[in-house]
C-alpha positions as CSV (number, residue, x, y, z in Angstrom):
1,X,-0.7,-33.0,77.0
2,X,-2.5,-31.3,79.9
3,X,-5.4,-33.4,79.9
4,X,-3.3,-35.8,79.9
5,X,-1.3,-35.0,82.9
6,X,-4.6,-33.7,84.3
7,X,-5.9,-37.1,84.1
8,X,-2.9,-38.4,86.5
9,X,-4.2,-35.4,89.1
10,X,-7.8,-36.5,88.7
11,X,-6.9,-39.9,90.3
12,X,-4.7,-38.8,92.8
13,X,-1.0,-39.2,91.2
14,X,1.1,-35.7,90.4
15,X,4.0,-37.0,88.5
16,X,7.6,-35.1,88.8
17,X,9.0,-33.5,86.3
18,X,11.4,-36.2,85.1
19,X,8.5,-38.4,85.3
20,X,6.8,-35.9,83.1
21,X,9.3,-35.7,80.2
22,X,9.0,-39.6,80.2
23,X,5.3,-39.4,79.9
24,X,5.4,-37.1,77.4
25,X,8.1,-38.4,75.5
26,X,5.5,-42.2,75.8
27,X,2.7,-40.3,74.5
28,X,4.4,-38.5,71.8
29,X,6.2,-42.1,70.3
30,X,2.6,-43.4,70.7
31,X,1.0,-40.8,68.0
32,X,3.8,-41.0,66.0
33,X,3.9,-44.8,65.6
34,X,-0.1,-44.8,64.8
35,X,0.6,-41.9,62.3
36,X,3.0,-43.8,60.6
37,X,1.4,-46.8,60.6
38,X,-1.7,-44.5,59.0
39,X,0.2,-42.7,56.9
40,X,2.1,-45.9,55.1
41,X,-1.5,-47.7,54.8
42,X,-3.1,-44.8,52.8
43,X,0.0,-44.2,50.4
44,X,1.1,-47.8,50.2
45,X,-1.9,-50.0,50.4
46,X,-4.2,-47.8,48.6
47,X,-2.2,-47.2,45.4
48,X,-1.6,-49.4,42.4
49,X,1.3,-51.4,44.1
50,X,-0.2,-54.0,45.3
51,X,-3.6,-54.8,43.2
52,X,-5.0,-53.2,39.9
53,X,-6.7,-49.9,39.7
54,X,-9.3,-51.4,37.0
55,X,-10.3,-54.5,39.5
56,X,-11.0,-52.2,42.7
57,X,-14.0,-51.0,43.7
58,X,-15.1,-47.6,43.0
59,X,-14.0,-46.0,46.0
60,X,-10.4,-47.3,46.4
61,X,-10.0,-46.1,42.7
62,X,-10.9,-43.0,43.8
63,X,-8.5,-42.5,46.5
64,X,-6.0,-44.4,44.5
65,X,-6.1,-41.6,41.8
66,X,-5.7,-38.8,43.9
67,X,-2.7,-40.9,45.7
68,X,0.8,-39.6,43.8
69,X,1.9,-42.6,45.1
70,X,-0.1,-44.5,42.2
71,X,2.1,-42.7,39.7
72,X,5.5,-43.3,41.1
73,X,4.7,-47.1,40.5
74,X,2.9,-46.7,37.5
75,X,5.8,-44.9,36.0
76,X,8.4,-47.6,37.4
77,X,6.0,-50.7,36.0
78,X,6.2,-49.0,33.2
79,X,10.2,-49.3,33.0
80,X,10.2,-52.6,34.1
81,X,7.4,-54.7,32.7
82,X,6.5,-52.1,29.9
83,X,2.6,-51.9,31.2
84,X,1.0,-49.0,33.1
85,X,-2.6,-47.7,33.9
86,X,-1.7,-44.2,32.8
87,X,0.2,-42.8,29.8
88,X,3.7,-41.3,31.3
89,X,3.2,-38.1,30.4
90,X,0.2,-38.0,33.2
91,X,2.2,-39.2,35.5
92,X,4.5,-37.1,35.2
93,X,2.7,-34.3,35.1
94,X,0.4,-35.7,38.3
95,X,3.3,-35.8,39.9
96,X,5.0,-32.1,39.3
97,X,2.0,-31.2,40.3
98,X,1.3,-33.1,43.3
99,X,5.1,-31.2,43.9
100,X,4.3,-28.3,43.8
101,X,1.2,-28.2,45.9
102,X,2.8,-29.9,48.7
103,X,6.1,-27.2,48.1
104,X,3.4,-24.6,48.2
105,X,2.1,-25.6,51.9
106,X,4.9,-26.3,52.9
107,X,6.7,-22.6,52.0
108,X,3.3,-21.1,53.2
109,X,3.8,-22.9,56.9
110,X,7.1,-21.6,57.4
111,X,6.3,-18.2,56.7
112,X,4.2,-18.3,59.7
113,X,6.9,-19.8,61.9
114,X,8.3,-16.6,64.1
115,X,11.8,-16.9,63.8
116,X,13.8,-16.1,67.1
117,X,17.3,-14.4,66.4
């Protein structure tokens, strides 16, 4: 955020606070939206969900294994249409596992977080 605001200095503009908070509050929507935007591509676009693993190219297979995304529709194709990529029981178990990694970080990040009383 400072060379952000810096940037405004640099050409001759000091905002105000309020004016600030509303740049801020601009710049923080701004990475959200593209995170989201990022975020939905990778775990939507690259999965199984819209094209099949065994046609892609070798490198979208790739990510599309290691996305648990992959396994949530493989498991639900296989309840609907009775066809999936993977047998259940790895996706299932790719996505326990996928769990508890992501638990793990997660409980590991907010042990660092200094909690004011």
């Amino acid at each position: 955020l400072h060379w952000f605001l810096l940037s405004f200095k640099f050409w001759g503009y000091s905002p105000n606070l309020r004016e600030r908070g509303i740049l801020f509050l601009s710049l923080t929507s701004l990475i959200s939206y593209y995170y989201h935007i990022f975020t939905h591509f990778i775990i939507h676009n690259l999965s199984n969900a819209l094209f099949e693993i065994k046609s892609a190219s070798s490198l979208i297979r790739i990510i599309s294994t290691i996305n648990p995304f992959t396994y949530c529709v493989d498991i639900l194709r296989k309840i609907t249409m009775n066809y999936s990529v993977f047998p259940v029981y790895l996706s299932v178990i790719n996505l326990l596992l996928w769990t508890f990694i992501l638990s793990f970080i997660t409980i590991k990040i907010f042990e660092k977080i200094d909690i004011q009383k």
